[in-house]
N, CA and C atoms as an extended XYZ file, in Angstrom:
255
Properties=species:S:1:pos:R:3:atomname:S:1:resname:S:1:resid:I:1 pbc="F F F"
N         0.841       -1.184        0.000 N   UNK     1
C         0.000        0.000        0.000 CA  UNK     1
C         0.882        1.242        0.000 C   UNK     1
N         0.828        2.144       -0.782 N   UNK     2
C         1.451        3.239       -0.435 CA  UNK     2
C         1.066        4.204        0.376 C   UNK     2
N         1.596        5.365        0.624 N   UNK     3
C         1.690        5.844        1.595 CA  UNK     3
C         0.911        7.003        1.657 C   UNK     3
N         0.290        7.582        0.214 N   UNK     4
C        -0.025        8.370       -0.202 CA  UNK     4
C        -1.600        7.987       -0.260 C   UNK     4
N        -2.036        6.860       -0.503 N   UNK     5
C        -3.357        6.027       -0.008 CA  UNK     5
C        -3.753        5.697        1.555 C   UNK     5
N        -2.774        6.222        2.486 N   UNK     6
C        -2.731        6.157        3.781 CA  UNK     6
C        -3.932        7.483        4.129 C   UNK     6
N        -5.369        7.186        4.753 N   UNK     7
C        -6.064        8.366        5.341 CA  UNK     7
C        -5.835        8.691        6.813 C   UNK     7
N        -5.665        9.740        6.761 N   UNK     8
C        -5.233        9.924        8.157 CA  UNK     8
C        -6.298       10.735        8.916 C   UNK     8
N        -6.537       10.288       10.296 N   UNK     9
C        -7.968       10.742       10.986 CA  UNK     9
C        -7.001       10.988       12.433 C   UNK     9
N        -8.255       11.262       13.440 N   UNK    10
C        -8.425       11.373       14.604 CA  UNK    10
C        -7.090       10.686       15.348 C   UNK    10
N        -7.158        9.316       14.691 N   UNK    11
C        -6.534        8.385       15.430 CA  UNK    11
C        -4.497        8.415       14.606 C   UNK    11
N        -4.254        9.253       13.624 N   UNK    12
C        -2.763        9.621       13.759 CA  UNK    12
C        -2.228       10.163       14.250 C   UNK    12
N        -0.675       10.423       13.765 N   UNK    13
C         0.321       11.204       14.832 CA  UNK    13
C         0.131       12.513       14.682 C   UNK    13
N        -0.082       12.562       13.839 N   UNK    14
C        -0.311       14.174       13.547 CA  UNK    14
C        -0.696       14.970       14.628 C   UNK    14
N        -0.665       16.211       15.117 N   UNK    15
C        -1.219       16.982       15.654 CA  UNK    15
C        -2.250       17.517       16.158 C   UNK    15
N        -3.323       17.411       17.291 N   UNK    16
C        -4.518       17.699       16.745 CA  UNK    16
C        -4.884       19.210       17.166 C   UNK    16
N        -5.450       19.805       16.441 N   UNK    17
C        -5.736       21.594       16.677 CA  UNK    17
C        -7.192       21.882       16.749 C   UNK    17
N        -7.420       22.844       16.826 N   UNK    18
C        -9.170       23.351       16.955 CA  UNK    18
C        -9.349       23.697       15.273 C   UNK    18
N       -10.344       24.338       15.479 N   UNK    19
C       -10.851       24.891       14.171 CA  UNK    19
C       -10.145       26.489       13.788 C   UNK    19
N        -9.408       26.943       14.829 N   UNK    20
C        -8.723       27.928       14.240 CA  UNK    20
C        -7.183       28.075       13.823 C   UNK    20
N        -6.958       26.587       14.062 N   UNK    21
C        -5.365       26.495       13.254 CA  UNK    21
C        -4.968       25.963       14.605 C   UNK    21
N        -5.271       26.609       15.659 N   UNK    22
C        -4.136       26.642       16.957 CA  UNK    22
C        -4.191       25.163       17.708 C   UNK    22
N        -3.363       24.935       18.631 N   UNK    23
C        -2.960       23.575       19.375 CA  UNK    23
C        -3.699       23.340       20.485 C   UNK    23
N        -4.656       22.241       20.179 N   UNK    24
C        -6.179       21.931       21.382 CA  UNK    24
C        -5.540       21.494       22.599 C   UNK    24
N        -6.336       22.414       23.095 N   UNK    25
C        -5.871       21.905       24.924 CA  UNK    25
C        -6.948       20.687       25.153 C   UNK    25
N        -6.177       19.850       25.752 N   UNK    26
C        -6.223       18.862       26.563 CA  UNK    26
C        -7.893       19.185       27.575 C   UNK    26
N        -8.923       18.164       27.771 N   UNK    27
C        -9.381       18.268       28.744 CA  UNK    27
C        -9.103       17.488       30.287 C   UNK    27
N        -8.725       17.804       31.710 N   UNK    28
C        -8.481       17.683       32.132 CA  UNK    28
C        -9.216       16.135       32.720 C   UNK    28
N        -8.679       14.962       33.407 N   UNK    29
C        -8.942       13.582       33.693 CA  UNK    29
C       -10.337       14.086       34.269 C   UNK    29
N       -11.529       13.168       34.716 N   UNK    30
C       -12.227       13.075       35.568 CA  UNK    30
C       -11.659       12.568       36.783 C   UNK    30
N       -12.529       12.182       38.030 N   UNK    31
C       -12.228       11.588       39.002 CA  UNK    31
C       -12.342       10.435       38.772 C   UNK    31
N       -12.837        9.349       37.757 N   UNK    32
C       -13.028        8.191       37.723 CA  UNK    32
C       -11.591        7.657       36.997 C   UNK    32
N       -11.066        8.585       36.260 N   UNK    33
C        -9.952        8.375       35.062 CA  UNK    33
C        -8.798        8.599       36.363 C   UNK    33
N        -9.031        9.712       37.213 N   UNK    34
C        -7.395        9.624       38.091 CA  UNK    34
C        -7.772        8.611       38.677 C   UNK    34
N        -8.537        7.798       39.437 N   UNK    35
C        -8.350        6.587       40.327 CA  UNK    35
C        -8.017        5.198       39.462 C   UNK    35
N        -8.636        5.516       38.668 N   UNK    36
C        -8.602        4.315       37.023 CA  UNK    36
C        -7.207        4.026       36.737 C   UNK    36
N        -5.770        5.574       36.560 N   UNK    37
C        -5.318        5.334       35.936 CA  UNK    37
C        -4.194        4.412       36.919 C   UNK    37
N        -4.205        4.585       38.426 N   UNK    38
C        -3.485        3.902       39.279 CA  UNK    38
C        -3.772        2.589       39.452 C   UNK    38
N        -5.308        2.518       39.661 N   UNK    39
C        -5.541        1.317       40.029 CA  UNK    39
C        -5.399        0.242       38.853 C   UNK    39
N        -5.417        0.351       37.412 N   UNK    40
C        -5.422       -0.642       36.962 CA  UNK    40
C        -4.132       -0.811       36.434 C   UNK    40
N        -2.959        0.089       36.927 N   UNK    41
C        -1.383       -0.386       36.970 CA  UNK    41
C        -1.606       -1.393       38.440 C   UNK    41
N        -2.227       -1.326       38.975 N   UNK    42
C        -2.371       -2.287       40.530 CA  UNK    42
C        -2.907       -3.466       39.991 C   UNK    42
N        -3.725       -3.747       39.462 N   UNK    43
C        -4.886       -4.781       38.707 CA  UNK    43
C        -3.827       -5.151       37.446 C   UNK    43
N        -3.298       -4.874       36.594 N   UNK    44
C        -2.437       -5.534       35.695 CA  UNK    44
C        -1.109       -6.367       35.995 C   UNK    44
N        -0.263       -5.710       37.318 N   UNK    45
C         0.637       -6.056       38.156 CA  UNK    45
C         0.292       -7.794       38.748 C   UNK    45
N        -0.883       -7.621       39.500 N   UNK    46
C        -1.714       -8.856       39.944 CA  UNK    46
C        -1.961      -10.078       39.017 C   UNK    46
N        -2.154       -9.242       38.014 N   UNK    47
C        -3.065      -10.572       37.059 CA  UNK    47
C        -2.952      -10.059       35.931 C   UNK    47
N        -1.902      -10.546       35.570 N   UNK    48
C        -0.839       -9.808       33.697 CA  UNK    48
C        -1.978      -10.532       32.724 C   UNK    48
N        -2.422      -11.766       33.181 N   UNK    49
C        -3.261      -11.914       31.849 CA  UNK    49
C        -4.213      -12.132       31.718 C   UNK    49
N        -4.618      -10.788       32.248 N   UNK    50
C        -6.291      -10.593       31.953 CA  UNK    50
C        -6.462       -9.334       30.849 C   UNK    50
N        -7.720       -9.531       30.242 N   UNK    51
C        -7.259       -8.690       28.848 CA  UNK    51
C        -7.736       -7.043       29.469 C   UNK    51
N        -7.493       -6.465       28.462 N   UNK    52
C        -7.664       -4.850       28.882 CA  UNK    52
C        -9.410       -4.997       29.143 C   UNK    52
N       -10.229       -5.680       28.432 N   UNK    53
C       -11.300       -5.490       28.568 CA  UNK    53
C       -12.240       -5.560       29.910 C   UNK    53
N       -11.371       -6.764       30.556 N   UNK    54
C       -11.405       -7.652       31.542 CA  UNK    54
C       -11.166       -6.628       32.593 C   UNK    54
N       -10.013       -5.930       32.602 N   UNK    55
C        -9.522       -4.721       33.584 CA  UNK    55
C       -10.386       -3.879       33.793 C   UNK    55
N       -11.138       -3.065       32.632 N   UNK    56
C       -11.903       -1.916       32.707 CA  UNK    56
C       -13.357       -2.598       33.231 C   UNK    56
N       -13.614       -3.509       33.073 N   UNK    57
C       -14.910       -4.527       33.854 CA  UNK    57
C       -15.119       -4.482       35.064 C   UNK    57
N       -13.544       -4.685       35.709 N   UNK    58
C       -13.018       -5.003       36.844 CA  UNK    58
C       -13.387       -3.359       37.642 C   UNK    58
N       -12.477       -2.147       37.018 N   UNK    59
C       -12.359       -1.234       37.387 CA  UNK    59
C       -13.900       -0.214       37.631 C   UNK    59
N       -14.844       -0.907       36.772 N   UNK    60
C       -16.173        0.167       36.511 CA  UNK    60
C       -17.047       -0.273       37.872 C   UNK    60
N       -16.974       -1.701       38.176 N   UNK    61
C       -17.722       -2.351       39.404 CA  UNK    61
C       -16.903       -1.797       40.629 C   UNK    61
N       -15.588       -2.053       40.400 N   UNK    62
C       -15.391       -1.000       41.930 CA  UNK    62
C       -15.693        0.329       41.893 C   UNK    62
N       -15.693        0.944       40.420 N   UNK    63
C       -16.114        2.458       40.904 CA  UNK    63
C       -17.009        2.701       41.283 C   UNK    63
N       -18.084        1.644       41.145 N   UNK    64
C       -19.542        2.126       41.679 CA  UNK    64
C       -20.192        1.366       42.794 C   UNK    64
N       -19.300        0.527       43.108 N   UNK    65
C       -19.174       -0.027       44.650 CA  UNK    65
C       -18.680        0.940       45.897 C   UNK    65
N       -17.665        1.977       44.893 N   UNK    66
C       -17.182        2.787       46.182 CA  UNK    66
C       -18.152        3.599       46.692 C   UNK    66
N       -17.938        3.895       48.214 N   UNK    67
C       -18.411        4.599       48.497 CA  UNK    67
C       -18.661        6.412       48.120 C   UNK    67
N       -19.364        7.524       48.792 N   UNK    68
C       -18.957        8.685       47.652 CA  UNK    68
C       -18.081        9.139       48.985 C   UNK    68
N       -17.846        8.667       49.623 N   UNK    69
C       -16.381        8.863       50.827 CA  UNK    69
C       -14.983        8.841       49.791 C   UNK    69
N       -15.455        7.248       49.442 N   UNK    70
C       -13.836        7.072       48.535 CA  UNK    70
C       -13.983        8.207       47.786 C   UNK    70
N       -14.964        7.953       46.930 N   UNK    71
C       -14.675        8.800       45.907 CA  UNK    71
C       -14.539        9.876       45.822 C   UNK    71
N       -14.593       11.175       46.860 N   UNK    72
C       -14.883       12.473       47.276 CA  UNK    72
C       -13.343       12.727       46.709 C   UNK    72
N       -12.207       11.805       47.303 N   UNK    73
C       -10.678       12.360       47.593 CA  UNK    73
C       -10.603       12.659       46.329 C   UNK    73
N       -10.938       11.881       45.099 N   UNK    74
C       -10.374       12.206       43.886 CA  UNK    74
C       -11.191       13.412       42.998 C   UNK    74
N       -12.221       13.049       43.669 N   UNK    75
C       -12.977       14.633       43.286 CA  UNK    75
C       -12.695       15.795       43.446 C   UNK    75
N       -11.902       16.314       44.879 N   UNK    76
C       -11.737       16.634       45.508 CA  UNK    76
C        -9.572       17.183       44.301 C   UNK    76
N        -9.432       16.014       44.440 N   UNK    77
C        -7.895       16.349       43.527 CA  UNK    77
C        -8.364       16.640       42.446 C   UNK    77
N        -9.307       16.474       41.278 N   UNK    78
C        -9.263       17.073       40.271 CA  UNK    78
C        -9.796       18.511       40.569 C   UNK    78
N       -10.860       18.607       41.766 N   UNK    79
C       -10.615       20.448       41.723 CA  UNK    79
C        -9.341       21.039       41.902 C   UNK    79
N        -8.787       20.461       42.298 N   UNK    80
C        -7.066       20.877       42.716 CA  UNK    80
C        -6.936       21.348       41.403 C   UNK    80
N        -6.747       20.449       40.466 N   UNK    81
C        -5.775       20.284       39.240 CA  UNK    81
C        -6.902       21.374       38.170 C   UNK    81
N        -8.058       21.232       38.266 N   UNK    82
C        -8.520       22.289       37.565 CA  UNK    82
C        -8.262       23.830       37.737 C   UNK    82
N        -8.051       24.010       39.585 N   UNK    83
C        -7.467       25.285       39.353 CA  UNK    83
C        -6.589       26.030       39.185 C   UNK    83
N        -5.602       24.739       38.454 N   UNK    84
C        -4.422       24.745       37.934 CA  UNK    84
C        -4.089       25.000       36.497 C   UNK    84
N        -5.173       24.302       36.039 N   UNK    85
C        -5.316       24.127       34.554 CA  UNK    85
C        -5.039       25.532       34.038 C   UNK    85
């Protein structure tokens, strides 16, 4: 295939920008994504061969098992980080 028949979307390296040329900022994690992104380096460590699908299965039932105690702290850090942003 050449290279020139290659379409390139969303999902290349390329750059991605807004609609006015300039370089899109990032939206900042949720609270489910910062506890997500630790815990399932904890959950992959444990049990290497379980598939990614298997992980995020794993990870969605504890998020909604937690209490909104647990979950406050990380709520709580992304206001941090938003008023950082």
């Amino acid at each position: 295939m050449e290279e020139s028949s290659i379409k390139s979307g969303p999902s290349s390296n390329q750059e991605k920008t807004d609609m006015c040329g300039g370089e899109r900022i990032k939206r900042p994690m949720n609270a489910f994504m910062v506890w997500a992104k630790d815990r399932r380096r904890e959950i992959r460590k444990k049990t290497p061969s379980l598939h990614q699908s298997q992980v995020s299965d794993l990870l969605s039932k504890e998020w909604r098992a937690m209490s909104k105690d647990g979950k406050s702290q990380f709520c709580h850090s992304m206001i941090c980080k938003e008023s950082n942003f």
